[in-house]
C-alpha positions as CSV (number, residue, x, y, z in Angstrom):
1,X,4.5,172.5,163.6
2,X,1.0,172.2,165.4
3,X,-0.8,174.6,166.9
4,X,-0.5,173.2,170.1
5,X,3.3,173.0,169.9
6,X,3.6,176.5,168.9
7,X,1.3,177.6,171.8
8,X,3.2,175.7,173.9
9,X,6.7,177.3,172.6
10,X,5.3,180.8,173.0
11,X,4.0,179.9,176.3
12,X,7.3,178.6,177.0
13,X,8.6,181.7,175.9
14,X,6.9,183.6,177.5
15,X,7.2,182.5,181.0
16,X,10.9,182.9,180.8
17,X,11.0,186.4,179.4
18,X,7.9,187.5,181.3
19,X,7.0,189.5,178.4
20,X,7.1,189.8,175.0
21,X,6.4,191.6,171.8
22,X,4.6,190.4,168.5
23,X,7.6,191.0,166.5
24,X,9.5,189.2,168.8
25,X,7.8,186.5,168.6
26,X,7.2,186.5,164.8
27,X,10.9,186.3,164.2
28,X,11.7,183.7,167.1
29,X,9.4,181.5,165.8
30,X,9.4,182.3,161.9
31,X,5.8,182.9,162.0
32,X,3.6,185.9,160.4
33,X,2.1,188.8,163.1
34,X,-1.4,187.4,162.1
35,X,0.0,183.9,163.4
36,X,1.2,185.1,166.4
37,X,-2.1,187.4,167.6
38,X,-4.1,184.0,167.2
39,X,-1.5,182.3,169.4
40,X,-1.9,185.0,171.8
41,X,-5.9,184.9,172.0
42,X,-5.8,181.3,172.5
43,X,-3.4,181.9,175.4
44,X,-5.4,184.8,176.9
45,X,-9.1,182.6,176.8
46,X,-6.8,180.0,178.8
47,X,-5.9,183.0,181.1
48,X,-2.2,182.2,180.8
49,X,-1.4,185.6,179.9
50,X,-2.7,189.3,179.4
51,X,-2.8,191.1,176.0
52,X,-0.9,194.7,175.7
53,X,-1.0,196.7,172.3
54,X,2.1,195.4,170.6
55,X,2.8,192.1,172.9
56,X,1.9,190.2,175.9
57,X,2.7,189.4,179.9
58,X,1.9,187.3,182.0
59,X,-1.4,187.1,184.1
60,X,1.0,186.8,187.2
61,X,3.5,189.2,186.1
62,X,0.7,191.8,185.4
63,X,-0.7,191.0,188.6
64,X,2.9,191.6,190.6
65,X,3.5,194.8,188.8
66,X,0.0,196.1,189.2
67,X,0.8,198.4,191.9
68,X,3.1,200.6,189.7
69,X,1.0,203.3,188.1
70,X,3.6,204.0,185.1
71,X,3.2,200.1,184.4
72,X,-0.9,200.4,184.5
73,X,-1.8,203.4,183.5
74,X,0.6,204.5,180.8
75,X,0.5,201.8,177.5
76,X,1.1,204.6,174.9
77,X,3.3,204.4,172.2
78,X,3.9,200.8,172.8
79,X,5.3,199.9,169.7
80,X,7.3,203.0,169.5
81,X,9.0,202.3,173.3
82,X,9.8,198.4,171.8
83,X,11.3,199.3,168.4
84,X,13.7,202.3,170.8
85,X,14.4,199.0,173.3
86,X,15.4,197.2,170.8
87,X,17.7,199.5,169.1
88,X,19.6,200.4,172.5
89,X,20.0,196.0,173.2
90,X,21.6,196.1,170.1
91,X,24.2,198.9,171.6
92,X,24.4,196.5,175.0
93,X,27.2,193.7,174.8
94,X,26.9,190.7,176.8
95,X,28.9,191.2,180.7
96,X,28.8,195.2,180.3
97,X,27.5,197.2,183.7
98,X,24.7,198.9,182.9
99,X,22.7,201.9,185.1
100,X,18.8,201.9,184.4
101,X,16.6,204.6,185.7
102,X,12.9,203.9,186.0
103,X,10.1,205.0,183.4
104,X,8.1,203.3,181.0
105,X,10.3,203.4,178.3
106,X,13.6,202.1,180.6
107,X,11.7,199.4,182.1
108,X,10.5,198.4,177.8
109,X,14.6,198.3,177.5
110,X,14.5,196.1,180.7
111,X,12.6,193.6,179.2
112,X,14.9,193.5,175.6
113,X,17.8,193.0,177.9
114,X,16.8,190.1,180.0
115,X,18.3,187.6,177.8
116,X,21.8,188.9,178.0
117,X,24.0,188.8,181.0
118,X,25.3,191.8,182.8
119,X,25.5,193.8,185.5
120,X,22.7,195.7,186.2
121,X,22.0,198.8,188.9
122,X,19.4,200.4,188.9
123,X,16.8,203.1,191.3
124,X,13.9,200.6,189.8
125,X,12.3,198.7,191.8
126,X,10.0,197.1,189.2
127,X,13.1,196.8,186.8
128,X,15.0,195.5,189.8
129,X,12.1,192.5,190.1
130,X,12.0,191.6,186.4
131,X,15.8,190.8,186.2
132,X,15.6,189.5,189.4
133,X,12.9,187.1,188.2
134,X,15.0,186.0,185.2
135,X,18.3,185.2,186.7
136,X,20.3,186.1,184.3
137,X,22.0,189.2,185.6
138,X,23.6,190.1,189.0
139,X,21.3,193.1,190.3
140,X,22.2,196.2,192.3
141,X,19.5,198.5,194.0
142,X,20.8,201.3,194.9
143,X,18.6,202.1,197.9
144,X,17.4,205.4,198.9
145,X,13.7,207.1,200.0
146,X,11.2,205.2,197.9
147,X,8.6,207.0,195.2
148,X,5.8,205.0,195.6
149,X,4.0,205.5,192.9
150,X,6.3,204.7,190.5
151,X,8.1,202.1,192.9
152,X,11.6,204.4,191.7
153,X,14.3,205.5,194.6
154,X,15.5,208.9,194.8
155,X,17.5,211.7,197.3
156,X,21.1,211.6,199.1
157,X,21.6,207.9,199.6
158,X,20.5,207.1,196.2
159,X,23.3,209.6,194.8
160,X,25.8,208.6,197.0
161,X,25.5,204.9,195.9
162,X,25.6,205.8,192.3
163,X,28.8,207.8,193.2
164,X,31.0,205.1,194.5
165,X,30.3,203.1,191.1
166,X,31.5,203.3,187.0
167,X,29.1,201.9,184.2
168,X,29.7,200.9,181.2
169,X,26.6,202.2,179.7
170,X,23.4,204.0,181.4
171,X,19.9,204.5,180.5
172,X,17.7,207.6,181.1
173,X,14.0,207.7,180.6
174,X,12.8,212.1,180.2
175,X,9.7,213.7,179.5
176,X,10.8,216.1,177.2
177,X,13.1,217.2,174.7
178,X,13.6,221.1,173.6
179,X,16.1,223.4,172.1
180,X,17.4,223.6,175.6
181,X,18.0,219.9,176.2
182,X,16.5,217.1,178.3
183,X,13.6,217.6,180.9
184,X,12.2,215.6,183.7
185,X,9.0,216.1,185.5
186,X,10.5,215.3,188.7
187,X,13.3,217.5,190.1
188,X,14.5,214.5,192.0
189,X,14.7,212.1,189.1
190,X,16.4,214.8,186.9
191,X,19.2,215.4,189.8
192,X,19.3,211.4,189.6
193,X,20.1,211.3,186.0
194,X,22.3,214.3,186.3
195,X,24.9,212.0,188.6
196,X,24.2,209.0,186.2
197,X,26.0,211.1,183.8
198,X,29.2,211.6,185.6
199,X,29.8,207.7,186.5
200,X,29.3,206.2,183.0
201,X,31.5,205.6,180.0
202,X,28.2,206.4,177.4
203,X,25.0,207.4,178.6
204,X,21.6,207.5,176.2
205,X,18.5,208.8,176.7
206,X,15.6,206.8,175.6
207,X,12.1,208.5,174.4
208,X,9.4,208.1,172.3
209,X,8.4,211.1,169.5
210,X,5.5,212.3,171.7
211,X,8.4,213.9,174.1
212,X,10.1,215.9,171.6
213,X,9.1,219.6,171.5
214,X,7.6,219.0,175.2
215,X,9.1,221.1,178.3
216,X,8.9,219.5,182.1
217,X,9.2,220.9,185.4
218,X,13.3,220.0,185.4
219,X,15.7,220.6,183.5
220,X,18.1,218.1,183.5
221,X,20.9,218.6,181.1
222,X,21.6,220.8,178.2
223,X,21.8,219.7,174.4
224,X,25.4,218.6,174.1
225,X,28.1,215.7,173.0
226,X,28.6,214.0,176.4
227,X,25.1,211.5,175.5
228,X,22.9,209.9,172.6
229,X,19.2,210.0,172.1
230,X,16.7,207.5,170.8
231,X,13.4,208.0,169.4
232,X,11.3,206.7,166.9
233,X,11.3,209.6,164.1
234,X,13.0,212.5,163.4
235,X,13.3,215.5,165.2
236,X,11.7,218.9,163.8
237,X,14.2,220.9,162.4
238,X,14.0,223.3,165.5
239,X,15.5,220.3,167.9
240,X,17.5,218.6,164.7
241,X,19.5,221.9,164.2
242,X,20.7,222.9,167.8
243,X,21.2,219.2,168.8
244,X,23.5,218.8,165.5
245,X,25.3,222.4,166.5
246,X,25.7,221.0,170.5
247,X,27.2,217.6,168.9
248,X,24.5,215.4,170.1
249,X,23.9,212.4,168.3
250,X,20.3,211.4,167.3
251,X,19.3,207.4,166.9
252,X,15.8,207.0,165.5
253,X,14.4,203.3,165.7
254,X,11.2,203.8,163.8
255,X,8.8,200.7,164.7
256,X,7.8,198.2,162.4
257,X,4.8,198.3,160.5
258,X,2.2,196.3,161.8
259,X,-0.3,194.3,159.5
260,X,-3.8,195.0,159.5
């Protein structure tokens, strides 16, 4: 293969998926990291797309979802939010209904899950515009008061729509995990994901390690057996112990290791 056909294939790729990640691309292509990064250079001098730690997006995409501040501001942990989205596709079958709340981390999952079909509803607005974008899933939005800033809806209409609906699987972004259980740092979000429990078959929260240990404004839901976690390592034996004793079961996805 060229160069020029691989930039064009990862181009290609690209613009179908809107994003993607160097590993991603690395296995798609049976090509080495190193490879991919100089693909990825030579696409961002042409301006085609726009470097992140750990992948890529489009310059158009970026430019769509730049009024989001938890899609500009917050690019921590990237590699540790695509190795947890990767893990929970893997637990996503093709045609299942599937609830997504907003967050960073939810919206990495978004992207892992564009390729597969389903039925997706969601209080996203920016997750609602990716898969609506790709095509490949039939999209609910479950209306509701809009929180600008993180383009996520929220309060009595929102609830009631999730209400009069059954999910296969949904996904919950947090800011913290404790002893206690799950936190939010909005007391709106956290009475959100509180209803998402009751109208799903399986629910799993999805965080990165920086959360564990941490305490929010909200608490959302106790440590217990009715949902799973994912993170990227262990938790400290103080979480580990009372999540074990409440029955809740711990994924971790640790993320790849990245050549120098």
């Amino acid at each position: 293969m060229t160069n020029k056909q691989r930039l064009d294939l990862i181009e290609k790729y690209i613009r179908e998926h809107k994003y993607a990640d160097l590993h991603t691309l690395a296995e798609k292509f049976d090509i080495s990291l190193s490879t991919v990064r100089r693909a990825l250079n030579d696409l961002e001098a042409a301006n085609i797309i726009c470097r992140h730690h750990g992948g890529a997006s489009l310059v158009e995409e970026d430019a769509n979802s730049s009024g989001y501040d938890f899609i500009t501001q917050d690019n921590r942990h990237t590699e540790q939010k695509h190795a947890i989205a990767r893990k929970m596709a893997q637990l996503i079958e093709p045609g299942a209904t599937v609830m997504l709340d907003g967050g960073t981390t939810t919206y990495t999952v978004a992207r892992a899950l564009v390729e597969k079909r389903l039925v997706v509803i969601t209080n996203s607005l920016p997750i609602a515009a990716l898969f609506g974008e790709v095509g490949s899933s039939e999209t609910i939005v479950t209306g509701g008061t809009v929180y600008s800033r993180l383009g996520i809806l929220y309060g009595p209409a929102c609830e009631q729509a999730i209400n009069r609906v059954h999910v296969d699987i949904a996904v919950c972004g947090c800011a913290g995990l404790t002893p206690e259980g799950i936190w939010n740092n909005n007391s709106f979000l956290a009475s959100f994901q509180q209803h998402m429990l009751n109208v799903c078959d399986k629910l799993y929260f999805v965080m990165d390690s920086s959360k564990l240990g941490k305490r929010a404004l909200s608490l959302v839901t106790e440590l217990s057996d009715k949902y799973t976690l994912i993170t990227d390592r262990e938790p400290p034996p103080e979480i580990a112990g009372p999540a074990a004793e409440a029955g809740t079961e711990i994924i971790v996805a640790p993320p790849a290791k990245i050549e120098p």
